[in-house]
C-alpha positions as a LaTeX table, in Angstrom:
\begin{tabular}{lrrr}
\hline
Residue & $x$ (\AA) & $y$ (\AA) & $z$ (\AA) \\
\hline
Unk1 & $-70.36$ & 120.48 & 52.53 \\
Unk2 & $-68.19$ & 118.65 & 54.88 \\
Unk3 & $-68.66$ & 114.67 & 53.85 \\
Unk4 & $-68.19$ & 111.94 & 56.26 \\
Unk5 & $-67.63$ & 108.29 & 56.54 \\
Unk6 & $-69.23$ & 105.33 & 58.02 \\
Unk7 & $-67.08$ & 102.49 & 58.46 \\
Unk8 & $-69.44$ & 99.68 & 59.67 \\
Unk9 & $-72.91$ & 99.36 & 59.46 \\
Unk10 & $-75.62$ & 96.40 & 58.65 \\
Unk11 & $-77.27$ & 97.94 & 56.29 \\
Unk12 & $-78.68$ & 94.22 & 54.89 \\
Unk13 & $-80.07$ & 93.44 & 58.53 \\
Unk14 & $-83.79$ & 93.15 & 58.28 \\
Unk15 & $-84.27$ & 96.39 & 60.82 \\
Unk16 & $-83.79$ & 98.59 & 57.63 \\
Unk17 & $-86.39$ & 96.46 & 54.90 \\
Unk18 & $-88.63$ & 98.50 & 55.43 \\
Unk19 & $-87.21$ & 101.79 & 54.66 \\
Unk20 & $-83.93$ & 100.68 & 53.05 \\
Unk21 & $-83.71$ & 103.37 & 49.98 \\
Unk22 & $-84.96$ & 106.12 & 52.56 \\
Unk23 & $-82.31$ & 105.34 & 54.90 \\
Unk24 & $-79.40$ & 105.73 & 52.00 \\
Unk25 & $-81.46$ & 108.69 & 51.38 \\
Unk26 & $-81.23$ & 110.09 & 54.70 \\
Unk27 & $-77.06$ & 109.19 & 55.39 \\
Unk28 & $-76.26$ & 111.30 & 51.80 \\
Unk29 & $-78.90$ & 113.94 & 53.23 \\
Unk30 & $-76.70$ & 114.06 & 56.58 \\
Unk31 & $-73.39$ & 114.51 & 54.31 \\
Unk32 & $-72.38$ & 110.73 & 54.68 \\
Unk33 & $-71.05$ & 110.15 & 51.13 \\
Unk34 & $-69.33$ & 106.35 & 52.13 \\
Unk35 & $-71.04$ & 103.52 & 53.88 \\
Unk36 & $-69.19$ & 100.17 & 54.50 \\
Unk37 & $-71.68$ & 97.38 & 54.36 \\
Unk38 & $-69.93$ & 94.34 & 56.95 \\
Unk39 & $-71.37$ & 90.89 & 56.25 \\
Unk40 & $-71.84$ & 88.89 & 59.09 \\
Unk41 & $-72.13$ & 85.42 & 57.02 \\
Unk42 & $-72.08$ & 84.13 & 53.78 \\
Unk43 & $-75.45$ & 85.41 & 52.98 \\
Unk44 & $-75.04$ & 88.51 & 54.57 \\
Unk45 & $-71.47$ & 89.28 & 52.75 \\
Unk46 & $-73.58$ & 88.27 & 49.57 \\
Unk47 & $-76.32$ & 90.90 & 50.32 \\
Unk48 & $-73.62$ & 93.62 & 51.27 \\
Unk49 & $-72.19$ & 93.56 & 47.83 \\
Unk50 & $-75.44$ & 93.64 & 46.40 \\
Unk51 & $-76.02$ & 96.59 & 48.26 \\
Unk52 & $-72.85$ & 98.31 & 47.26 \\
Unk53 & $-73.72$ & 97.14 & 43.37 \\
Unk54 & $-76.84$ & 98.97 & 43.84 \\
Unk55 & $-75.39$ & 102.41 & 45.96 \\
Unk56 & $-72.74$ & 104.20 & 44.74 \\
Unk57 & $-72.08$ & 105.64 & 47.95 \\
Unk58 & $-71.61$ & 101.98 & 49.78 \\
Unk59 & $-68.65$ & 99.67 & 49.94 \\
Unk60 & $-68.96$ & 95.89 & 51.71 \\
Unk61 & $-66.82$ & 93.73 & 53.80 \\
Unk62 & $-67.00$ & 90.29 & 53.98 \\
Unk63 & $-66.79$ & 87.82 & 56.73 \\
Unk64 & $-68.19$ & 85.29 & 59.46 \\
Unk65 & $-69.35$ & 87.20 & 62.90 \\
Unk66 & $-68.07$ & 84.95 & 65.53 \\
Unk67 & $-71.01$ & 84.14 & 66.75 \\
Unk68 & $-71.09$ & 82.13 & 63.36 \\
Unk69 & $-67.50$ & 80.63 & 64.23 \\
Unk70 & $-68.72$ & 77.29 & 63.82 \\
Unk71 & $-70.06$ & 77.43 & 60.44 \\
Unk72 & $-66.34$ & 78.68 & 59.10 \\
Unk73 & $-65.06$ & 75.54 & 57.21 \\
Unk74 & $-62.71$ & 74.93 & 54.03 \\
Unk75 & $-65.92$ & 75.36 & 52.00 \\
Unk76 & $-67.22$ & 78.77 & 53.57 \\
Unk77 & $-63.06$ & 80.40 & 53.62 \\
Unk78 & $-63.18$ & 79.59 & 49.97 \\
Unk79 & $-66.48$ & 81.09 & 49.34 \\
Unk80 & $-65.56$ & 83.93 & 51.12 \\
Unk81 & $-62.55$ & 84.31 & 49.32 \\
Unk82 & $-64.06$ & 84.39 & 46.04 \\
Unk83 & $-66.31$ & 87.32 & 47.22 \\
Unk84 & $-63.18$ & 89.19 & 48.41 \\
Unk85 & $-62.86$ & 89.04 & 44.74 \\
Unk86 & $-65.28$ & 91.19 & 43.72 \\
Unk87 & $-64.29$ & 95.13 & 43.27 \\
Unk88 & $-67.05$ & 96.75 & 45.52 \\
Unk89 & $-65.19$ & 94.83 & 48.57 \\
Unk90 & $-63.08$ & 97.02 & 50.48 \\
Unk91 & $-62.18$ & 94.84 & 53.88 \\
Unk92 & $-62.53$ & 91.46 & 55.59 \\
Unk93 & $-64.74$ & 90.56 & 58.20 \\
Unk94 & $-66.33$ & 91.48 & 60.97 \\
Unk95 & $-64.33$ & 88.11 & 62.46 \\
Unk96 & $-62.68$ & 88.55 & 66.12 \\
Unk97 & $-63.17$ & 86.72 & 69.63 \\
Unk98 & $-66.34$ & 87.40 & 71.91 \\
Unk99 & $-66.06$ & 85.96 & 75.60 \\
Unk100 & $-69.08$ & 88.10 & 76.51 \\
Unk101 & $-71.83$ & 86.25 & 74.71 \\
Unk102 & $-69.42$ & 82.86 & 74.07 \\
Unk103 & $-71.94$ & 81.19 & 71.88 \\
Unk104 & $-69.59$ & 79.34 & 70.21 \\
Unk105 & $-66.44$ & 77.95 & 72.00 \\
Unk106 & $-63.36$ & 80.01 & 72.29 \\
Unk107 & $-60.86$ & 77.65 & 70.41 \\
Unk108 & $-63.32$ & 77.47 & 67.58 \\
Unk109 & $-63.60$ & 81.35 & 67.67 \\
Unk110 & $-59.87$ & 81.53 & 67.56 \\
Unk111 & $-59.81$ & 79.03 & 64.64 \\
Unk112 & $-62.20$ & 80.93 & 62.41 \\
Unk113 & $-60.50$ & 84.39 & 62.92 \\
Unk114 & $-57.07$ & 83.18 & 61.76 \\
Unk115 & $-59.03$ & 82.09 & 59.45 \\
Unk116 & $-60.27$ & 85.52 & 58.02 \\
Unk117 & $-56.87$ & 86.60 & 59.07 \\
Unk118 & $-54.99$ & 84.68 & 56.65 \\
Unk119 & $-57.20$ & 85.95 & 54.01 \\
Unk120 & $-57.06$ & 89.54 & 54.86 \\
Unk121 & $-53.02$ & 88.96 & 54.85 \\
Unk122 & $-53.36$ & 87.05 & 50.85 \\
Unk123 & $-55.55$ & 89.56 & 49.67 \\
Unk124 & $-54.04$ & 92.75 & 50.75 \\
Unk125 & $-57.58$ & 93.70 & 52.52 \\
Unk126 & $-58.14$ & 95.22 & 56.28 \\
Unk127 & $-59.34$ & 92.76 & 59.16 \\
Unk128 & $-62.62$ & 94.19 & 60.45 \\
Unk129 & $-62.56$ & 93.09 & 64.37 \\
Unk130 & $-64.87$ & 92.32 & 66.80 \\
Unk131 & $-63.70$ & 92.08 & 69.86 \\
Unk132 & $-65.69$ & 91.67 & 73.21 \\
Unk133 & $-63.75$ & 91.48 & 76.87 \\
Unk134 & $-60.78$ & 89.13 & 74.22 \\
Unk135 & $-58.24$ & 92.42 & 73.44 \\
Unk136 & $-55.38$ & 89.35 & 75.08 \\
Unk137 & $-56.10$ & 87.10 & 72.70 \\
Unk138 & $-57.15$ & 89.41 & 69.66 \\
Unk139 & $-53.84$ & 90.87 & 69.53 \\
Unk140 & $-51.96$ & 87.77 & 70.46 \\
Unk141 & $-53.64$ & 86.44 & 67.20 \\
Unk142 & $-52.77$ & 89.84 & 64.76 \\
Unk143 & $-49.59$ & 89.73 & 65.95 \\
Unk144 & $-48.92$ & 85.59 & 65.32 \\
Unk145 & $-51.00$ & 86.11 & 61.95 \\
Unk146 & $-48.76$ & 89.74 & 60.78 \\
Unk147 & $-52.03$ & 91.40 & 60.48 \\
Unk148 & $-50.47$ & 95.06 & 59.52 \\
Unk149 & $-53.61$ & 96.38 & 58.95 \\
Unk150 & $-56.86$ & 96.17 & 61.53 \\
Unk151 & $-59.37$ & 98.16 & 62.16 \\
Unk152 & $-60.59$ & 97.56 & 65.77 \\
Unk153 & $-64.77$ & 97.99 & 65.23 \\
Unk154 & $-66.84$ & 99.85 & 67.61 \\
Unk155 & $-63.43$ & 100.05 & 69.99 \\
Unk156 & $-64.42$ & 99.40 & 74.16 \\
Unk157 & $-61.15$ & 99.39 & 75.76 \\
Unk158 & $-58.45$ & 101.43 & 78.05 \\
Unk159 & $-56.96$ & 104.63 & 77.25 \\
Unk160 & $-53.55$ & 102.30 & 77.46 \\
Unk161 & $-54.93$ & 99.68 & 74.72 \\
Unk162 & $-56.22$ & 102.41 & 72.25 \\
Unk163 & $-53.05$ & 103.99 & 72.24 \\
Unk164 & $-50.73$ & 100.35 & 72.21 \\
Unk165 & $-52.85$ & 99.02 & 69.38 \\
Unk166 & $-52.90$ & 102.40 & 67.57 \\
Unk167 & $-48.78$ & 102.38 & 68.13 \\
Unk168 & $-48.90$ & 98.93 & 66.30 \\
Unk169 & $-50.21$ & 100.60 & 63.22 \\
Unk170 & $-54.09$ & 99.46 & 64.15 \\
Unk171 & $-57.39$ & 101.49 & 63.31 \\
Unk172 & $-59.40$ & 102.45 & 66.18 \\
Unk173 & $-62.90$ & 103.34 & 65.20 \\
Unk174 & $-65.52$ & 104.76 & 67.60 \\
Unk175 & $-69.41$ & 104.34 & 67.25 \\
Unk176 & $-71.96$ & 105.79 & 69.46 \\
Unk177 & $-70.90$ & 104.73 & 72.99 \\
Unk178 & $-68.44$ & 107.35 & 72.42 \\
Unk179 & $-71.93$ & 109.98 & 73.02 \\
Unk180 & $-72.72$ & 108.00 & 76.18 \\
Unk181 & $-72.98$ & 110.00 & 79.50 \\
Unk182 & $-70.84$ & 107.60 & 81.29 \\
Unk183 & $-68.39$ & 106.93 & 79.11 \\
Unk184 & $-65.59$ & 109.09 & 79.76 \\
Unk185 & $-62.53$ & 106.52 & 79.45 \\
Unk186 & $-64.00$ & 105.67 & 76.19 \\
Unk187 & $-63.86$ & 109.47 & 75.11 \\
Unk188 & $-60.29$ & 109.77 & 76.88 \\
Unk189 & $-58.55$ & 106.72 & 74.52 \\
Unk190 & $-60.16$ & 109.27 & 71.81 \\
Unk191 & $-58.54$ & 111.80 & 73.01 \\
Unk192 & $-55.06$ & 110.12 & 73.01 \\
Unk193 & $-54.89$ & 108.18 & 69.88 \\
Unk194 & $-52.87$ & 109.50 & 67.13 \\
Unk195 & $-55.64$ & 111.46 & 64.50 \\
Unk196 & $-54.25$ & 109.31 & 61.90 \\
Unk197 & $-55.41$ & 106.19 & 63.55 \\
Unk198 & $-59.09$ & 107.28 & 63.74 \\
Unk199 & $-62.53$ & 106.20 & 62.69 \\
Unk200 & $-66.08$ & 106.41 & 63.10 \\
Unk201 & $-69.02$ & 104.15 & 62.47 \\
Unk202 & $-72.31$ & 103.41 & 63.55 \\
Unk203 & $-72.69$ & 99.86 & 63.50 \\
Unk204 & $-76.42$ & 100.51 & 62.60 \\
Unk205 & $-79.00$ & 99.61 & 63.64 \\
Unk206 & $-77.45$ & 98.63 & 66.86 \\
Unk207 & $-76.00$ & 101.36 & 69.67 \\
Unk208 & $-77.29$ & 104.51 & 68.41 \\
Unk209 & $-76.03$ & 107.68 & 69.44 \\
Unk210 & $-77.19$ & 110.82 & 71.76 \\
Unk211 & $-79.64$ & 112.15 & 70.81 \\
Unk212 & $-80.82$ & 109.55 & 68.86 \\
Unk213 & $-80.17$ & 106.51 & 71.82 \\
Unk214 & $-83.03$ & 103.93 & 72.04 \\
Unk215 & $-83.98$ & 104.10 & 68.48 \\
Unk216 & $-82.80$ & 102.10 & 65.47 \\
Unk217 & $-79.72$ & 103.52 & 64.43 \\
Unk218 & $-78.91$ & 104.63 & 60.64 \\
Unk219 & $-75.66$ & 105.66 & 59.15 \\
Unk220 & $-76.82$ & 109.63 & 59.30 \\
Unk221 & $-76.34$ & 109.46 & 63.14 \\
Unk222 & $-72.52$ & 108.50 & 62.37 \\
Unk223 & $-72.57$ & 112.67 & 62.38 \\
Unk224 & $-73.46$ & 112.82 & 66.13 \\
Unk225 & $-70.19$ & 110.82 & 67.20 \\
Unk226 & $-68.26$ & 112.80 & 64.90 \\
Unk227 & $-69.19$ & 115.79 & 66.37 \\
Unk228 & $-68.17$ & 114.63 & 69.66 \\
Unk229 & $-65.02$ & 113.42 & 68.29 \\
Unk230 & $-64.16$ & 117.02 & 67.01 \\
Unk231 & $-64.74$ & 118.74 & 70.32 \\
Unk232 & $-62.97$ & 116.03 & 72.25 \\
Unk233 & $-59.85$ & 116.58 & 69.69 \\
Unk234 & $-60.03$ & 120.09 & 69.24 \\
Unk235 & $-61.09$ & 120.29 & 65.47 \\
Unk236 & $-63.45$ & 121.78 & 63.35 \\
Unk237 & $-66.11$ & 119.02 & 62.12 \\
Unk238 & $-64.35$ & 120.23 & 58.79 \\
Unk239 & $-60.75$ & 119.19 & 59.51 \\
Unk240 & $-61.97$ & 116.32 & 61.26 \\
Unk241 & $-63.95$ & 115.26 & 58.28 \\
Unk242 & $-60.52$ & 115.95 & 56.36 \\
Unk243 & $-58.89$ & 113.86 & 57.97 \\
Unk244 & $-61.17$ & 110.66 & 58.56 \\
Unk245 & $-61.71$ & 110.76 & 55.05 \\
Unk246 & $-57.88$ & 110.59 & 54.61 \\
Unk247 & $-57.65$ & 107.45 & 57.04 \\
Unk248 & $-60.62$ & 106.22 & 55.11 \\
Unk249 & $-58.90$ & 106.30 & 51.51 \\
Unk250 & $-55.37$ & 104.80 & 53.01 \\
Unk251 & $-56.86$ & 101.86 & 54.73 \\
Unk252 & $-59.25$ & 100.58 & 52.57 \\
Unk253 & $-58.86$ & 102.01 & 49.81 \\
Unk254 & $-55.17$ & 101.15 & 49.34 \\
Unk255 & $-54.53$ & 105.49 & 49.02 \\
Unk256 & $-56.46$ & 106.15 & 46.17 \\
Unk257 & $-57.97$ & 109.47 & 45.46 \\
Unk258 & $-60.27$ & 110.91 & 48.01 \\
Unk259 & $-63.06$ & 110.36 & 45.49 \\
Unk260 & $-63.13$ & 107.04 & 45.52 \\
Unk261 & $-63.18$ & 106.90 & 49.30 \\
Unk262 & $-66.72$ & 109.34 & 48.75 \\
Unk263 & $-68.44$ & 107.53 & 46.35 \\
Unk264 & $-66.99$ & 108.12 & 42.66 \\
Unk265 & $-65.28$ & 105.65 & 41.26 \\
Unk266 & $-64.56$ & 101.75 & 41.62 \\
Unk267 & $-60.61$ & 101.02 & 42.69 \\
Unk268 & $-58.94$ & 98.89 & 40.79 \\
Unk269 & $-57.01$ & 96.12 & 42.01 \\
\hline
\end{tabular}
């Protein structure tokens, strides 16, 4: 059975209490045999490794959304550094720049992801990005910071900025917009970035997928995008599968065996 990968969902938000152990149920059902659990706060981070403690088949990532970019200070960078620590962490973040929503003020944004840039860089993790109408300023940053290793969550942009970040040696990763009915740019930068560059995710429970659009989303649907991924790239779901779970295993999981990036074992650090 071909086994894929979601690389960012919420699995701690409170959409999924209360069918939590169904919905884990459900993604290794749907042949997802890695989930990446991406804390949004100190809390959440905390509750993502719990979750991964629990679940074999899930991983976390720890970090302050930027809608939170005011609560990262010495204190909370530390914290957060400590649970980088921990062995069921795989990546940093989600941090990045939002000038859609703006809830907290740009500068401060732009404070708090150097911020979980510099600790990505010390610890050898990936930066988890959000990015929302910012991609000027998001690169400007990964570029001043020598992040080598991003992956660029739930990716909105051009053709031309999939393919420049991609070039820079930057994960692209595609959730469920990719399914949308009028989003044919989004599936064109798909089309053109380089297969070793590629991810999926779900970002569950938000932005669910056709067929499943307008419901919560859950880390099974991750195997709706992928589908549409294959056919837009020419592949089998098998080689595509292959090959994500390649990408998977180099970026955060430093190259170790496949296994590891599907469930089996702990890496070591």
């Amino acid at each position: 059975m071909r086994t894929w990968v979601d690389t960012h969902l919420h699995l701690d938000d409170e959409a999924f209490d209360p069918d939590r152990e169904a919905v884990v149920a459900r993604a290794a059902a749907a042949g997802v045999g890695t989930m990446i659990c991406v804390g949004t706060s100190i809390g959440g981070s905390q509750r993502a490794i719990s979750l991964a403690d629990r679940h074999p088949a899930v991983w976390a990532s720890v970090g302050i959304h930027p809608h939170a970019a005011d609560s990262v200070d010495r204190a909370s960078v530390e914290a957060l550094a400590e649970l980088a620590r921990h062995p069921r962490v795989v990546a940093v973040g989600e941090s990045g720049l939002d000038y859609v929503r703006e809830r907290v003020s740009r500068k401060t944004q732009a404070q708090a992801f150097v911020a979980h840039a510099r600790l990505a860089r010390e610890t050898g993790l990936p930066l988890v990005i959000h990015n929302r109408e910012a991609s000027d300023d998001v690169e400007r940053i990964l570029q001043d910071e020598e992040v080598r290793t991003a992956v660029m969550h739930c990716f909105s942009g051009t053709p031309d900025l999939a393919l420049r970040w991609a070039t820079a040696g930057w994960m692209i990763s595609f959730a469920g917009p990719l399914t949308f009915t009028k989003a044919e740019a989004l599936r064109e930068a798909a089309r053109c970035v380089p297969l070793d560059r590629l991810l999926v995710e779900t970002d569950a429970p938000y932005l669910a997928p056709a067929p499943a659009r307008g419901r919560r989303c859950e880390p099974a649907f991750v195997v709706h995008t992928a589908r549409v991924l294959a056919a837009l790239r020419n592949l089998s779901e098998e080689a595509l599968a292959s090959a994500l779970s390649e990408n998977v295993a180099r970026v955060f999981f430093q190259g170790r065996a496949r296994r590891v990036a599907e469930g089996g074992e702990t890496p070591r650090r």
